[in-house]
C-alpha positions as CSV (number, residue, x, y, z in Angstrom):
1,X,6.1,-17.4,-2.0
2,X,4.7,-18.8,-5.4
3,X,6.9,-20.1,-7.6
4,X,7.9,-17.6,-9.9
5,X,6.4,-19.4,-13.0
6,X,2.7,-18.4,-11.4
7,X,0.4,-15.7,-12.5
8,X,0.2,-13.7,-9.1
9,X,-2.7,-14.5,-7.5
10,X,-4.4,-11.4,-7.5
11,X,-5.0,-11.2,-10.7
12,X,-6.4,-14.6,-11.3
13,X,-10.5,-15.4,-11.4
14,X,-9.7,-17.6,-8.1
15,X,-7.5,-16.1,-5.9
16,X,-8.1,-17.8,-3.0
17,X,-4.6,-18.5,-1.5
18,X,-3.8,-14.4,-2.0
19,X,-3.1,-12.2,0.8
20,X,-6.2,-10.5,2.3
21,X,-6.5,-7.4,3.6
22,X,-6.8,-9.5,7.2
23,X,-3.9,-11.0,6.6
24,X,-1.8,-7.4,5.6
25,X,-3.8,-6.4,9.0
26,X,-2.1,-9.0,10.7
27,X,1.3,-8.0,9.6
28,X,0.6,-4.6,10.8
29,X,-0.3,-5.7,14.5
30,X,3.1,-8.3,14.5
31,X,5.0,-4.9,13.6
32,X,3.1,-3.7,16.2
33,X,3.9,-5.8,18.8
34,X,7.4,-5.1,18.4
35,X,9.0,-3.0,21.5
36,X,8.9,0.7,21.5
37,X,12.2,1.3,20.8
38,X,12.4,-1.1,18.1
39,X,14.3,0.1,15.1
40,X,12.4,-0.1,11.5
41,X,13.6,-0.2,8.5
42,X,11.7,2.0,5.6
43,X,9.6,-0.2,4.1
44,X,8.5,-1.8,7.3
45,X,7.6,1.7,8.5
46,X,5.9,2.6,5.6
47,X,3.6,-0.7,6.3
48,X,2.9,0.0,10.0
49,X,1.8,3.5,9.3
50,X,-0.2,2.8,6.1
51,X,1.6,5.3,3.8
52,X,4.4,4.4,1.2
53,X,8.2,5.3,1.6
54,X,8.1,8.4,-1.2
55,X,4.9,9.6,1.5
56,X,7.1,8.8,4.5
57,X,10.2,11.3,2.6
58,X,7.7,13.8,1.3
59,X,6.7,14.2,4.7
60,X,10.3,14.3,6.2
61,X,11.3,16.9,3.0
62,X,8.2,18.9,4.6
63,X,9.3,18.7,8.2
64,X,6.4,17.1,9.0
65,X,7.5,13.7,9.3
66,X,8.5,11.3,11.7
67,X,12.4,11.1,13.1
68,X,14.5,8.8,11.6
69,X,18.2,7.7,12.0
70,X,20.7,6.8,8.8
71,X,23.2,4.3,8.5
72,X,25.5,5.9,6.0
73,X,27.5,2.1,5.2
74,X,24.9,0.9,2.8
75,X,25.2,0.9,-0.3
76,X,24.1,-0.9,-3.7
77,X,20.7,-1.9,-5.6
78,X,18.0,-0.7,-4.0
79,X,19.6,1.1,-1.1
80,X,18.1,4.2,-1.0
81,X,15.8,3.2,2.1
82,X,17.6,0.3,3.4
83,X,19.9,2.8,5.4
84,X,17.1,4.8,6.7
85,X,15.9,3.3,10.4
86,X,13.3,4.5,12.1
87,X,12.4,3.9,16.1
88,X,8.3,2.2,16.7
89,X,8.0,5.2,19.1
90,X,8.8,8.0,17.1
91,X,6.2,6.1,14.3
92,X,3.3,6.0,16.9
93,X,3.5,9.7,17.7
94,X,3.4,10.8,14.3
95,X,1.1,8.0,12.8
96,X,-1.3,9.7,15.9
97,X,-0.6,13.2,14.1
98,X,-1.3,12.8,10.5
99,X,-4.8,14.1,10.4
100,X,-4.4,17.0,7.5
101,X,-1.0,15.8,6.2
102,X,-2.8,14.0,3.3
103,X,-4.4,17.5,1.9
104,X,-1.2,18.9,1.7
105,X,0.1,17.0,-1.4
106,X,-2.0,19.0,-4.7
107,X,0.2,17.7,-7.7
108,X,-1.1,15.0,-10.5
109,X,1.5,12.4,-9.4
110,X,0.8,13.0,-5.3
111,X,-2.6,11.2,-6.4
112,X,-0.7,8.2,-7.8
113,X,-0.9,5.3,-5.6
114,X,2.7,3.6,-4.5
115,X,2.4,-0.3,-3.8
116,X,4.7,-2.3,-2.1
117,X,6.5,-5.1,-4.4
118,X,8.9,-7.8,-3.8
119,X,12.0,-7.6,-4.8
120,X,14.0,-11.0,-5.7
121,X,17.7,-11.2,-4.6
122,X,18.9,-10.4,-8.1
123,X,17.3,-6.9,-8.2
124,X,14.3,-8.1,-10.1
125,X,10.9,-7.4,-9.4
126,X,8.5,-10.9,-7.8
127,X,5.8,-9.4,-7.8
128,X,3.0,-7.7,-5.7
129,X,3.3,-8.1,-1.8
130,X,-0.7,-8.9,-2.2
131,X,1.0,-11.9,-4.0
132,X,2.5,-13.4,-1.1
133,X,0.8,-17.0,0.1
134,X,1.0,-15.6,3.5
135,X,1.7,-13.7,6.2
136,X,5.1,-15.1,7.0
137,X,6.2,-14.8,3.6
138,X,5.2,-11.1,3.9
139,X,7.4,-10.8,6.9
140,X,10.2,-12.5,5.7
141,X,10.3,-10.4,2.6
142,X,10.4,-7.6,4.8
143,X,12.9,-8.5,7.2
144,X,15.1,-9.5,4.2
145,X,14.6,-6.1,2.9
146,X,13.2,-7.1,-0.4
147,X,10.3,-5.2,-0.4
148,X,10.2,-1.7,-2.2
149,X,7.5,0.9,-3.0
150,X,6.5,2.1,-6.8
151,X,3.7,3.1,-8.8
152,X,2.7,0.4,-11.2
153,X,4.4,2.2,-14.0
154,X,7.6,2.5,-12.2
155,X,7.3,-1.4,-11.3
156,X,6.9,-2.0,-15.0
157,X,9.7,-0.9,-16.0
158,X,12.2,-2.7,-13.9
159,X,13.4,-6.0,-14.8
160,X,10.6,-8.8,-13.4
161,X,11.9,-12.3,-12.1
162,X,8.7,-13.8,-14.4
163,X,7.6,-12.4,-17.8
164,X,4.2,-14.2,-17.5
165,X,3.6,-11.8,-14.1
166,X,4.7,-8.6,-16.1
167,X,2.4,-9.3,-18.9
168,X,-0.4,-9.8,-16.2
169,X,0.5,-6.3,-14.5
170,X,0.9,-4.8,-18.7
171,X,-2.3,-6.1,-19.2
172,X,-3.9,-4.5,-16.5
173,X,-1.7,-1.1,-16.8
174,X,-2.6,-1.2,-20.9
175,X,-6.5,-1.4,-19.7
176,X,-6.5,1.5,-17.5
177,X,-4.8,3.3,-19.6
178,X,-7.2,2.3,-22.1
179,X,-10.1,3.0,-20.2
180,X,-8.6,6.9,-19.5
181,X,-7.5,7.5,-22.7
182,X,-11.6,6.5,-24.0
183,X,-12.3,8.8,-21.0
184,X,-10.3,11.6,-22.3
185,X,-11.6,11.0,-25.8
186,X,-15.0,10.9,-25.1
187,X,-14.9,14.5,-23.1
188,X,-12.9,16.4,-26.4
189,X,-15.7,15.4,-28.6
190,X,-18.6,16.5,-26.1
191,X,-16.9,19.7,-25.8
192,X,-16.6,20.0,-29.5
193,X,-20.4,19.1,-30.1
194,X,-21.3,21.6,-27.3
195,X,-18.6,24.1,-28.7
196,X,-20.1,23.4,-32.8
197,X,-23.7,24.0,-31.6
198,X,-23.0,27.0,-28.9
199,X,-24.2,25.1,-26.1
């Protein structure tokens, strides 16, 4: 991985050494590759089948998800899906049946988009797993467990490894917000012009 003094590549002008979407499609067919009764842990599962781990429980919670086993002995930071295991077969059959799962989430927050970050051994967040140098490093991060799902805002408020990162991800989270909030702004006003002049 970078060192942690780097801006994460994807949000540099010249992020060449970044992980492509290729190269996140080639750790999907090494997870692939793996036996059919391989066991998975969450956030590996969560990468095979393209959805996060809060989609992966939601679905689950709605009995529409795919089996999974627990180991009940873990415990500690970040633990919540380190004990759930989940078998490559039983993810095949129900990545092959999620056509209409998708529509059944109609709630503000279900449109939120959960991204996979690395976690440092300390608890603190690394950084996107887009800002991985490669594939292996990807891999390892996932074999080590350090890899967990949140929405940007969620990701912002954990403790980060490297301040210059988190003011990177602020600045991009301050500009969207920035951008909505104009958005928002901009809608009032023509409402009140149309509402002032009966229109």
């Amino acid at each position: 991985m970078n060192d942690s003094s780097d801006i994460p590549f994807r949000l540099t002008q010249v992020a060449q050494k970044r992980l492509t979407a290729d190269q996140l499609a080639e750790v999907r067919r090494r997870l692939e590759e793996r036996p059919e009764d391989a066991d998975f842990n969450a956030v590996e599962a969560a990468i095979y089948v393209g959805r996060s781990t809060k989609t992966l429980k939601r679905a689950i919670d709605a009995g529409v998800g795919p089996a999974r086993a627990k180991n009940p002995d873990v415990s500690g930071l970040y633990a919540t899906n380190r004990h759930t295991r989940y078998r490559k077969g039983d993810l095949d059959a129900w990545r092959s049946s999620l056509i209409g799962f998708a529509v059944e989430f109609k709630r503000f927050d279900d449109l939120t988009f959960d991204a996979p970050w690395i976690v440092t051994s300390a608890g603190k967040i690394w950084g996107h797993i887009l800002d991985a140098e490669s594939i292996d490093a990807v891999l390892r991060a996932l074999s080590d467990d350090a890899v967990v799902f949140a929405t940007l805002n969620e990701a912002l408020r954990e403790a980060w490894s490297d301040m210059s990162a988190r003011r990177a991800y602020e600045a991009v989270f301050d500009d969207l917000v920035g951008h909505e909030r104009a958005a928002i702004k901009a809608a009032g006003e023509r409402d009140a012009l149309h509402s002032e002049f009966g229109m």
